[in-house]
C-alpha positions as CSV (number, residue, x, y, z in Angstrom):
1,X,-171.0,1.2,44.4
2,X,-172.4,-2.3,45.7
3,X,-174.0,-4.6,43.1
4,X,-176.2,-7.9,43.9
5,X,-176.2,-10.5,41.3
6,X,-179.4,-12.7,40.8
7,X,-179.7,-16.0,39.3
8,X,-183.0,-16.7,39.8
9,X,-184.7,-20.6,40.2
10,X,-187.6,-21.7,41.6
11,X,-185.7,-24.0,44.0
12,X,-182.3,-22.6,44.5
13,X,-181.4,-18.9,43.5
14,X,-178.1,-17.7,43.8
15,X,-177.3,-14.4,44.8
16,X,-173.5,-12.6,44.5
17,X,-172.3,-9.1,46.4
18,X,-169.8,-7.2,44.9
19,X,-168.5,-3.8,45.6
20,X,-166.5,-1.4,42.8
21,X,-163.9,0.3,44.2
22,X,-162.0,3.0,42.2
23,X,-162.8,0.6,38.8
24,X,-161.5,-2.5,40.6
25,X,-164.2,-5.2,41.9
26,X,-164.3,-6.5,45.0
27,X,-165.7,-9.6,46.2
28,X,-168.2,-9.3,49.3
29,X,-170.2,-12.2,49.3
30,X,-172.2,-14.9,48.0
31,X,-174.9,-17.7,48.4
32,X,-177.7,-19.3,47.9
33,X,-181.4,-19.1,48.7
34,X,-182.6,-22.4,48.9
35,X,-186.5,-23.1,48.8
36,X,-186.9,-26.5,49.1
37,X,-190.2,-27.5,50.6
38,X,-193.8,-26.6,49.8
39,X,-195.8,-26.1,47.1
40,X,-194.7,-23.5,44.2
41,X,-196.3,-20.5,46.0
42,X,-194.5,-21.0,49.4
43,X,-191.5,-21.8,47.8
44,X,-192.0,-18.4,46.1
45,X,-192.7,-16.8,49.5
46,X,-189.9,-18.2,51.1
47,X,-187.4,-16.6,47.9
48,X,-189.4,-13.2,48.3
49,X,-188.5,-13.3,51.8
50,X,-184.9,-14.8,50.9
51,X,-184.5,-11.7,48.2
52,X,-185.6,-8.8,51.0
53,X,-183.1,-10.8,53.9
54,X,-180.2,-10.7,50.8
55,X,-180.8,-7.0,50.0
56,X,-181.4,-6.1,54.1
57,X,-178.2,-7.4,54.7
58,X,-175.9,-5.6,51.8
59,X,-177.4,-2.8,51.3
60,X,-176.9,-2.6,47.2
61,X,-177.0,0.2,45.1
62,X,-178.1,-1.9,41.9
63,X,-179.3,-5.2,41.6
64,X,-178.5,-7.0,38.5
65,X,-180.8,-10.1,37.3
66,X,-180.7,-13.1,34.7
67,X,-183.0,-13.3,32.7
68,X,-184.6,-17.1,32.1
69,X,-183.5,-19.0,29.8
70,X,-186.1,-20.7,27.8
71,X,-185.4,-24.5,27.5
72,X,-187.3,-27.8,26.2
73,X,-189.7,-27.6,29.4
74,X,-192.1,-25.4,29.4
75,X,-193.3,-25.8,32.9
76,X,-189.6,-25.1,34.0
77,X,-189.7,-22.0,32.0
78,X,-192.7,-21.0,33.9
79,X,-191.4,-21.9,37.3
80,X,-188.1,-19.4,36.1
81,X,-190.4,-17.0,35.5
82,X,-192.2,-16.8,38.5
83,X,-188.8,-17.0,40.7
84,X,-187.5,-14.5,38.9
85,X,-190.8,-12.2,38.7
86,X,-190.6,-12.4,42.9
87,X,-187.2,-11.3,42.5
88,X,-187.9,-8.3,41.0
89,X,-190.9,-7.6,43.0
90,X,-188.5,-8.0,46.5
91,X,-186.3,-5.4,44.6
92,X,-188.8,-2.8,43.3
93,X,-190.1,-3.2,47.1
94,X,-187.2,-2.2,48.7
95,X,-186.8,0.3,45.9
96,X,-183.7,-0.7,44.1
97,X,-183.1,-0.3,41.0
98,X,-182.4,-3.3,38.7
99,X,-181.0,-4.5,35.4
100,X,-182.0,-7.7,33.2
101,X,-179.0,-9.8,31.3
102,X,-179.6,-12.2,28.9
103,X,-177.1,-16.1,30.2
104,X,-175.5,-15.8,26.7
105,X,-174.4,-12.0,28.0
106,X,-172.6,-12.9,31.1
107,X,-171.2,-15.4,29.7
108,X,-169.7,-13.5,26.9
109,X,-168.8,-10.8,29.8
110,X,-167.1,-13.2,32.1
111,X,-165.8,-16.2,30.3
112,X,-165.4,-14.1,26.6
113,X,-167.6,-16.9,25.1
114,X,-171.7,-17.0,25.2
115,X,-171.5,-21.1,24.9
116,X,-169.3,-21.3,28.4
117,X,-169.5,-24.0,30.8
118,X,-171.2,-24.0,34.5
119,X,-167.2,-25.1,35.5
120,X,-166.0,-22.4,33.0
121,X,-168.0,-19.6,35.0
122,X,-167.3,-20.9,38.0
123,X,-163.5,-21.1,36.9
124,X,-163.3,-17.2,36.0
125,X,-165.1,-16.1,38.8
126,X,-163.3,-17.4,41.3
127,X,-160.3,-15.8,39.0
128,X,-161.6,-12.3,38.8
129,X,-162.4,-12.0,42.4
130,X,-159.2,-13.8,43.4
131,X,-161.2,-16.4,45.6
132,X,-159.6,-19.0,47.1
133,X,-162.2,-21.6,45.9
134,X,-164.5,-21.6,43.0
135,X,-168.3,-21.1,44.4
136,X,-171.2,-22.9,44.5
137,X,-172.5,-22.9,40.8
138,X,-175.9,-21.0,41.3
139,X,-173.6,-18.4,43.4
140,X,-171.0,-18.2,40.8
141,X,-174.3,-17.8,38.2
142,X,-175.2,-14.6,40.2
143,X,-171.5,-13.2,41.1
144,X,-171.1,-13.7,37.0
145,X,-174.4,-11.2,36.6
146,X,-172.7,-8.8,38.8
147,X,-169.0,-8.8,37.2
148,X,-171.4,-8.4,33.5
149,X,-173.5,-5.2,34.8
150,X,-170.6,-3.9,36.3
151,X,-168.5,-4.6,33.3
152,X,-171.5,-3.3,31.1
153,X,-172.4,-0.3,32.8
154,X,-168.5,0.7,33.7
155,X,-169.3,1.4,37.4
């Protein structure tokens, strides 16, 4: 089974691959999808087009997906909402199927606390997939998504 892990922005959303071999997971890979330029609906294209490359390229059976956190700015919240809404739209156009997990969830999954740190995800990532350097943060956002579904959902 081959999960992609989503962590959506409006600017940079990370994306992680993992594979579940006989209950272990296996790291495959990871990235970002950077949308720098442009107004918000190009940089929206450009991530819809970044999402359908990602899922071209892996070939995942389930596509797991954080859902936004809501902070102080509401424009920001917004902005996480769109990335994230074209996120699901690449995925329900390729036809994968997809699951939504709260931050405070994959944190709990990963790190064993809901409050963790950016450099305390990144920390158990790179120890649960035996990497030989922690990630990029936004990567190690979306590997963390795919270690909770598949941790959740006992692939």
């Amino acid at each position: 089974m081959r999960v992609l892990g989503i962590d959506p922005g409006s600017r940079i959303t990370g994306y992680g691959v993992v594979d579940v071999i006989d209950g272990r997971i296996r790291y495959v890979a990871s990235g970002c999808i950077r949308t720098m330029t442009g107004s918000i609906a190009e940089r929206l294209q450009e991530l819809y087009q970044g999402v359908q490359s990602t899922l071209a390229a892996y070939s995942p059976q389930q596509v797991a997906v954080e859902q936004i956190f809501i902070a102080r700015n509401p424009a920001s919240a917004l902005k996480l909402g769109q990335a994230r809404g074209v996120a699901l739209a690449a995925c329900m156009s390729e036809g994968v199927q997809f699951h939504d997990y709260a931050p405070r969830q994959v944190k709990l999954a990963v790190v064993g606390t809901g409050k963790a740190s950016k450099q305390q995800v990144q920390y158990m990532v790179q120890a649960l997939l035996k990497l030989p350097g922690a990630p990029q943060a936004d990567a190690a956002d979306a590997l963390a998504v795919a270690i909770c579904h598949v941790n959740t959902r006992r692939l």
